[in-house]
C-alpha positions in Angstrom: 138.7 99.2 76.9 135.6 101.1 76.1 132.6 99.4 76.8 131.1 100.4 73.1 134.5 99.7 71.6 135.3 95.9 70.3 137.0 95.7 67.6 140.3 93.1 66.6 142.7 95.0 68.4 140.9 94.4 71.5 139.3 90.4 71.7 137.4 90.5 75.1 139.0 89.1 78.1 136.0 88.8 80.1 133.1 86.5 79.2 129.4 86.9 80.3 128.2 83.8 82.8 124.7 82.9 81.4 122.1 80.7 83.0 119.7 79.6 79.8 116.7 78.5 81.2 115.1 75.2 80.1 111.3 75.6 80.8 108.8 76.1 77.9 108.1 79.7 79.0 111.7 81.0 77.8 113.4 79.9 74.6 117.4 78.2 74.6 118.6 82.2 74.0 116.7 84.2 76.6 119.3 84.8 78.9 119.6 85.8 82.5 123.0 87.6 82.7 124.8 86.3 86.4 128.0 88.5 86.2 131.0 88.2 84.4 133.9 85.8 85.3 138.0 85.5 84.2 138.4 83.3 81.0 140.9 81.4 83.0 138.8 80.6 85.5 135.8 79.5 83.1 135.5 76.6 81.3 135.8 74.0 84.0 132.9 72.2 83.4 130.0 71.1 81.2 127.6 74.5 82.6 130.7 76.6 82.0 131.0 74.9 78.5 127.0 75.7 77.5 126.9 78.7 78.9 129.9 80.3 76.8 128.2 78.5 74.0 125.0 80.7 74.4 127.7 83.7 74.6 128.5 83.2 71.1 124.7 83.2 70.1 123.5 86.4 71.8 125.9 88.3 69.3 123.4 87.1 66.7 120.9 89.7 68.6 123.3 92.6 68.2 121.5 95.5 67.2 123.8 98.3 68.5 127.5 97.7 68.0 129.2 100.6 66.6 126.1 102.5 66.3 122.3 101.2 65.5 123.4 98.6 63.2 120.5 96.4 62.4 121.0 94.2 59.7 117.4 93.7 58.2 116.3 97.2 57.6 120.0 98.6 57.1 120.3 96.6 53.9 116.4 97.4 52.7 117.7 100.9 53.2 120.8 99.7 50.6 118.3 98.4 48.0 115.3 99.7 46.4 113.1 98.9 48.8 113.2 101.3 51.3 114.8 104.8 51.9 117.3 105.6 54.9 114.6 108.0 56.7 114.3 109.3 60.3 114.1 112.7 61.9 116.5 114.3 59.4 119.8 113.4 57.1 121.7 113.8 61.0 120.0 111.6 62.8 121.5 108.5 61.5 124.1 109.5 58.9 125.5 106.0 58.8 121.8 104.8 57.6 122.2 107.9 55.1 125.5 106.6 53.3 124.2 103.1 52.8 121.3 104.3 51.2 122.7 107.2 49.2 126.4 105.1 48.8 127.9 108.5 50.0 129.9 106.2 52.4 133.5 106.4 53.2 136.6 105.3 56.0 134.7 106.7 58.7 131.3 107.3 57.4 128.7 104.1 57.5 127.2 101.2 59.3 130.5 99.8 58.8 132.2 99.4 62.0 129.3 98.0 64.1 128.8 95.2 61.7 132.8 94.5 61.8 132.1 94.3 65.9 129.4 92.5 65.9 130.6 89.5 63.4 134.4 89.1 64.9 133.2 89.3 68.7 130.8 86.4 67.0 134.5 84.9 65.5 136.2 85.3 68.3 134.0 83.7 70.8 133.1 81.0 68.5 136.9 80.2 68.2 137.3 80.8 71.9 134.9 77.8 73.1 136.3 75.6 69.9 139.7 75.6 71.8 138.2 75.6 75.3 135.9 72.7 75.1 138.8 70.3 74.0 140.3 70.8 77.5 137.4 70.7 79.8 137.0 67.3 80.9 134.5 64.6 82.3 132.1 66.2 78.9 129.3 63.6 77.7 130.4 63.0 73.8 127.1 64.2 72.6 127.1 67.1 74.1 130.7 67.9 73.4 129.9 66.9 69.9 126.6 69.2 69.5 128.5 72.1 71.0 131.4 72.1 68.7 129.1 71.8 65.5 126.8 74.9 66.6 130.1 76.9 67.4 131.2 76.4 63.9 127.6 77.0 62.0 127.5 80.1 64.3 131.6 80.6 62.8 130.6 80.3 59.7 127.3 82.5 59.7 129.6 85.4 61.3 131.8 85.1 58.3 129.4 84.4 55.6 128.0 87.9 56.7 132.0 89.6 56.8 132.6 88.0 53.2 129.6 89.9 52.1 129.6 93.0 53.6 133.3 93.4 52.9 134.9 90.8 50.9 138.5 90.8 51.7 138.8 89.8 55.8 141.2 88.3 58.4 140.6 84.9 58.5 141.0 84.3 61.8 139.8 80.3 63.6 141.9 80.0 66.1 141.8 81.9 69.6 145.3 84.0 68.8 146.8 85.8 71.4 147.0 89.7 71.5 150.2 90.3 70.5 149.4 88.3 66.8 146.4 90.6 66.3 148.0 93.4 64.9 149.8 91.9 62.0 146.9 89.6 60.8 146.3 89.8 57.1 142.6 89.8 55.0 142.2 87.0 53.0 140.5 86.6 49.6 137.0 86.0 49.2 137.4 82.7 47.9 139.2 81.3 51.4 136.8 82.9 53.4 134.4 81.0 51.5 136.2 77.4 51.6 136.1 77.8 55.5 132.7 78.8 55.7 131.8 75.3 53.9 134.6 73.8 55.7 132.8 74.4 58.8 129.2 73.8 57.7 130.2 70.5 56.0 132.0 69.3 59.5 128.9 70.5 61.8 125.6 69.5 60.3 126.1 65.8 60.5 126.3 66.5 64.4 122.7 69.0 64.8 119.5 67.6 65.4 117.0 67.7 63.1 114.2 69.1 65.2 114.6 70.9 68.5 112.1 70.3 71.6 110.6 73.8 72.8 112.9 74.6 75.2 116.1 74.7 73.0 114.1 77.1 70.2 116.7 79.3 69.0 119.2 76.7 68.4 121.0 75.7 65.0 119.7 72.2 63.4 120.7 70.6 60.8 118.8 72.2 58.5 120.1 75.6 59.6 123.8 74.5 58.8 122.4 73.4 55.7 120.5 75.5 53.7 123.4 78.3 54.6 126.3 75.9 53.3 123.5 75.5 49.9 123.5 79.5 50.2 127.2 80.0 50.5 127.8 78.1 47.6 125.2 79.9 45.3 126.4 82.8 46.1 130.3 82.3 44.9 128.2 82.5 41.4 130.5 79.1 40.0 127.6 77.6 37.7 129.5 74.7 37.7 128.7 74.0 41.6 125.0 74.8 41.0 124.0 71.2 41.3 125.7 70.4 44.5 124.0 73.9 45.4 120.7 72.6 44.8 121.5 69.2 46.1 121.7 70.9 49.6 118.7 72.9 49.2 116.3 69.8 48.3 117.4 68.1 51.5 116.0 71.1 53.4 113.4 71.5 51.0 112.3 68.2 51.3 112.5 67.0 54.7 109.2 66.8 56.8 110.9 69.4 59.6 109.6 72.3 57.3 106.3 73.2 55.3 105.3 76.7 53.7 102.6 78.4 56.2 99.1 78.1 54.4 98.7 81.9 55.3 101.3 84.1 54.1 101.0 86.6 56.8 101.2 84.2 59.5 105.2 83.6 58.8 105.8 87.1 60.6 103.2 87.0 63.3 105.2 87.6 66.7 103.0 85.6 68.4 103.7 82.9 66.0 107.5 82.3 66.7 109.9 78.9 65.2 106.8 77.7 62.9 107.5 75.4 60.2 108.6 77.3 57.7 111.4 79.2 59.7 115.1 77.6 59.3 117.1 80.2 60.9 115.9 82.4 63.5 117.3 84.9 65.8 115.0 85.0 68.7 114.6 88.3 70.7 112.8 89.1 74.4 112.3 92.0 76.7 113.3 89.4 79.8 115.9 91.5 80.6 113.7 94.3 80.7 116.4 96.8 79.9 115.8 100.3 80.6 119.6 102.2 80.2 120.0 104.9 77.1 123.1 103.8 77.1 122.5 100.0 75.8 125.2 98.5 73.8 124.2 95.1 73.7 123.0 93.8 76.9 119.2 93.9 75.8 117.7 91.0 74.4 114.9 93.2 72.2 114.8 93.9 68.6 115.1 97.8 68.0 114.8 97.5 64.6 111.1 97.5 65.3 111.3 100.8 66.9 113.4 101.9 64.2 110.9 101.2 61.4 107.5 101.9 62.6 105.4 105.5 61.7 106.9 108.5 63.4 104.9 109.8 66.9 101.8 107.1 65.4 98.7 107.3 67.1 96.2 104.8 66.2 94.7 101.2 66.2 97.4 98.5 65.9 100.3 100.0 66.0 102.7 101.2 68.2 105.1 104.6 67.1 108.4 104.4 66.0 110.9 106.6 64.6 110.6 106.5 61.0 113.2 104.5 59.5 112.6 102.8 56.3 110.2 104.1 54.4 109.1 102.2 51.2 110.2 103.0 48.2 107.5 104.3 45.4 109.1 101.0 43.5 108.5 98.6 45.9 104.8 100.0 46.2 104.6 100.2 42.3 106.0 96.6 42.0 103.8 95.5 45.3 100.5 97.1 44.8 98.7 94.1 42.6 100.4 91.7 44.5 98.4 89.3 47.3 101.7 90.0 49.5 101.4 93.7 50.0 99.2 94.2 53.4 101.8 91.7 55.0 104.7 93.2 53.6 103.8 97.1 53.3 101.7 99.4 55.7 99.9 102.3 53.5 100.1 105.3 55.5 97.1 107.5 53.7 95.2 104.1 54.4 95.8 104.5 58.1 95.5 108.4 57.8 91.9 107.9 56.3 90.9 105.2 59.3 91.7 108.0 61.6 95.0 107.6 62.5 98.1 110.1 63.2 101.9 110.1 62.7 104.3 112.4 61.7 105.8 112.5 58.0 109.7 112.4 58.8 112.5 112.7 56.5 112.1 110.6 52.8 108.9 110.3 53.8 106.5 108.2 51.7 103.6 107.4 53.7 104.6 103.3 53.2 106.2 101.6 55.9 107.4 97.9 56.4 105.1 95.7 57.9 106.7 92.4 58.9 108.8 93.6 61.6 106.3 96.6 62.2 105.7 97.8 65.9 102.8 96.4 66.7 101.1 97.4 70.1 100.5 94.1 71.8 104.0 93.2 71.9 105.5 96.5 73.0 107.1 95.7 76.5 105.9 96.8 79.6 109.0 96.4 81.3 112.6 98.0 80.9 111.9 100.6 78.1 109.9 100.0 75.6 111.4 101.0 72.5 114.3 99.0 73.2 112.5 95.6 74.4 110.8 94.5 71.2 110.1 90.9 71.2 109.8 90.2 67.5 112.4 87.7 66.4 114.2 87.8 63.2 113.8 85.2 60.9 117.3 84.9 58.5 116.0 82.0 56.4 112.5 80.6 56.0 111.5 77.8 53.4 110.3 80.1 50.7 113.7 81.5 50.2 115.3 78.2 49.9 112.8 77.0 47.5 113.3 79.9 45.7 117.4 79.6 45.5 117.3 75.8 44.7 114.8 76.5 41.9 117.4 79.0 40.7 120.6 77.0 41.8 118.9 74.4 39.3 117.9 76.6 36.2 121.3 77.9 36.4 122.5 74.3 36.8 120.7 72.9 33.9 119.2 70.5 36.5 115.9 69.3 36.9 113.2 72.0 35.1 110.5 70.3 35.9 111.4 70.4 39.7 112.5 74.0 39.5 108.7 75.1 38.2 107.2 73.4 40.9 109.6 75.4 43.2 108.6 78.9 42.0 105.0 77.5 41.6 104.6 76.3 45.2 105.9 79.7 46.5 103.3 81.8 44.3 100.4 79.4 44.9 100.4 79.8 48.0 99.2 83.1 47.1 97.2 82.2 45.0 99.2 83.5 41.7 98.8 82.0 38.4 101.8 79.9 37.5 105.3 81.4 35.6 107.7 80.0 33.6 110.8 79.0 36.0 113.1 81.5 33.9 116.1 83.4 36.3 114.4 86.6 35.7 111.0 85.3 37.1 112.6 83.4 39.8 114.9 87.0 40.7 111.5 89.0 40.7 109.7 86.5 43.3 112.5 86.4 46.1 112.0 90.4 45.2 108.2 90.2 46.3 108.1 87.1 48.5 111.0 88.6 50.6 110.8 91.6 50.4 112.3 94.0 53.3 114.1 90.7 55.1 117.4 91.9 54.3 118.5 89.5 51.2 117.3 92.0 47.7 120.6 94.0 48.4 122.3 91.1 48.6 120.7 89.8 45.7 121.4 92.9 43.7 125.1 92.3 44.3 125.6 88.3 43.5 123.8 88.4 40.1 125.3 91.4 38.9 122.5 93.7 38.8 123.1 96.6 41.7 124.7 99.2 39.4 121.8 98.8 37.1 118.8 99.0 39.8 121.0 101.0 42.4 123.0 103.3 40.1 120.1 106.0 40.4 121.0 106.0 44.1 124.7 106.6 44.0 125.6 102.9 43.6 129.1 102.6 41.8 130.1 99.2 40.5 133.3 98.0 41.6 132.9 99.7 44.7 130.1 99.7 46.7 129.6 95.6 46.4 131.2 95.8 49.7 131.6 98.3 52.4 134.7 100.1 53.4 136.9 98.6 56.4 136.2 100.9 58.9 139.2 103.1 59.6 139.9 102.8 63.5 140.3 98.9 62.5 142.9 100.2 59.5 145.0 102.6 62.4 144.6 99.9 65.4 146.7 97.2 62.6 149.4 99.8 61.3 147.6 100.0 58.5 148.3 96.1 57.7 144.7 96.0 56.8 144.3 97.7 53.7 141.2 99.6 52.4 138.6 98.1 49.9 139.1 99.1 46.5 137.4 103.0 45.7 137.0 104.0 49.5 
């Protein structure tokens, strides 16, 4: 097996031994790789147990499987909100036919993110089947472990059903010889497993988590996603039990919006109390090889995204990735979010500062997960060692789909203002009506470049419309094509999304 080649012909054999430590310096995920061991011989005790339980975590970090395959900025480049960019068309063409939708078989972020979510599936599904023969476990522990593998199951598929609707539906640890013939399933199963899952798990997370097990699913993780799933299957008549889950998360005292809006992406400021789901990253393993797959614990997507060759206050240079789109600044410019959300290049030009103008350049660049100097590593290298974590879901979004979930629900109206009014206020924006439209143009400012407006675009039945000017065809590019070497390795039992 090549060691950048995972796919579902070839589940691992081999599983990573990792040591998470428990002191307040180092969060649950920052690991400290001690060498690989057989899967026979592993799983003999509760260590064995927890530490194959953080395996199935650190493929949240992913960031290079397949190719540079960063979630957040690969679906801003998707949108509106930002442009593919780098050094030229060539440097990352996969970038290129998500943002253009000039993707095909082979061309596009597609296999990575395949990788990435089924080594997630198979892992989870791995310790699910372990961890019933392992014995001497304390029942809370062995409880808490099998409800986090099947959040983490079920956030691995939630992201598979998106990106390419029709997948294997695979929860059991099959052997090899059943892999080839294994069938995708309809949307709609994927989906009723996904709640299946998140349904059986969040009566088993805590609520809050001490310091030293930051980076952990609660109970509000499992959820606001299983509230999230169920919005986005678009059946109005579930928008009530939608909702129902949002308020819990939305009302319980483990979350409050930030007062300051630009404190929610501050790296210093990591698991505050408006973050639900968070993928943490580190440069503790300080890793310095060119040829990293996925042994790193930083987030290169911050390299990715800053100003190209920058030389200035603040900042840090990157390579150019994701410029803004003259929309997003058109839509932005008024708005008290912008200097959080957007970096103005001629701004930074005019305060002295350098960079180079690369391709699709537009002299914006996205600020939340921007480079920023006094978190660039000095260990390992650099550009690969960024310790900004990622936050998935925050508060405002779920106040933002329960406030929808309800409108579209006929639920409560009066609750559903004070949603979308608690989110702008913040800002200090004048109140709205609590109309879909209104509700669909404030997730499109208050989250903007966090990797849900594509997303977005797609479940309400707007992408052809906003994307179609890019290359966007409907009944097509919803979903990515299933990557080709995964089509060959099956016989061609896995057949190709519909246009590709």
């Amino acid at each position: 097996m090549k060691r950048n080649r995972i796919n579902i012909k070839w589940w691992p054999v081999l599983i990573g031994g990792f040591i998470a430590s428990a002191s307040c310096s180092k969060s649950f995920l920052e690991l400290q790789p001690k060498g690989t061991e057989l899967e026979d011989n592993f799983y003999k005790n509760q260590e064995q147990v927890f530490q194959g339980l953080v395996a199935v975590y650190d493929v949240m970090q992913w960031g290079n499987s397949g190719g540079y395959t960063m979630k957040m900025p690969l679906l801003s480049a998707a949108s509106d909100e930002a442009y593919a960019g780098g050094s030229d068309a060539s440097d990352q063409p996969s970038w290129v036919a998500y943002d253009n939708f000039t993707l095909d078989a082979f061309k596009g972020p597609q296999l990575g993110l395949w990788q990435k979510n089924y080594t997630g599936v198979y892992r989870a599904n791995l310790i699910l089947e372990k961890i019933e023969k392992v014995p001497g476990l304390a029942a809370n522990f062995k409880s808490r472990v099998i409800a986090e593998a099947k959040t983490l199951r079920a956030y691995f598929y939630f992201d598979l059903v998106r990106f390419f609707g029709r997948v294997p539906l695979i929860i059991t640890a099959i052997p090899v010889s059943e892999l080839y013939s294994q069938k995708q399933a309809e949307p709609a199963a994927i989906y009723a497993q996904i709640e299946k899952d998140l349904k059986e798990a969040r009566t088993d997370l805590p609520v809050t988590l001490p310091v030293s097990e930051y980076g952990r699913l609660t109970k509000g993780a499992a959820t606001a996603m299983l509230g999230k799933a169920i919005l986005f299957q678009n059946n109005n008549a579930r928008m009530t039990e939608a909702a129902g889950l949002l308020k819990e998360v939305n009302t319980s005292a483990a979350y409050h919006l930030l007062p300051v809006f630009s404190d929610v992406f501050r790296p210093d400021n990591k698991f505050h109390a408006e973050s639900i789901l968070e993928i943490p990253h580190s440069n503790l393993a300080a890793w310095g090889d060119w040829g990293w797959i996925n042994g790193g614990e930083g987030n290169v997507a911050a390299q990715y995204v800053g100003a190209a060759d920058y030389n200035g206050p603040l900042y840090s240079g990157g390579w150019g990735f994701c410029p803004i789109t003259e929309d997003l600044v058109a839509v932005m410019k008024n708005d008290p979010r912008f200097s959080a959300t957007i970096i103005d290049g001629n701004a930074m030009k005019a305060q002295g500062a350098k960079y180079t103008a690369r391709y699709q350049n537009t002299d914006y660049f996205i600020r939340k997960y921007a480079p920023v100097t006094a978190y660039r590593s000095n260990v390992g290298t650099a550009e690969i060692n960024w310790p900004i974590n990622e936050i998935e879901i925050r508060l405002a979004d779920t106040y933002l789909l329960e406030a929808e979930a309800l409108v579209r629900g006929g639920g409560d109206a009066a609750r559903a203002q004070y949603l979308l009014d608690t989110v702008r206020h913040r800002v200090n924006l004048a109140t709205v009506p609590a109309t879909l439209d209104n509700i669909a143009k404030e997730r499109r400012l208050e989250l903007a470049t966090e990797g849900h407006r594509f997303f977005d675009l797609v479940r309400t039945g707007k992408a052809a419309e906003v994307l179609g000017p890019r290359g966007f065809k409907p009944n097509k590019n919803e979903v990515l094509p299933i990557p080709q070497q995964e089509i060959d390795v099956t016989n061609k039992v896995l057949e190709q999304n519909k246009g590709y």
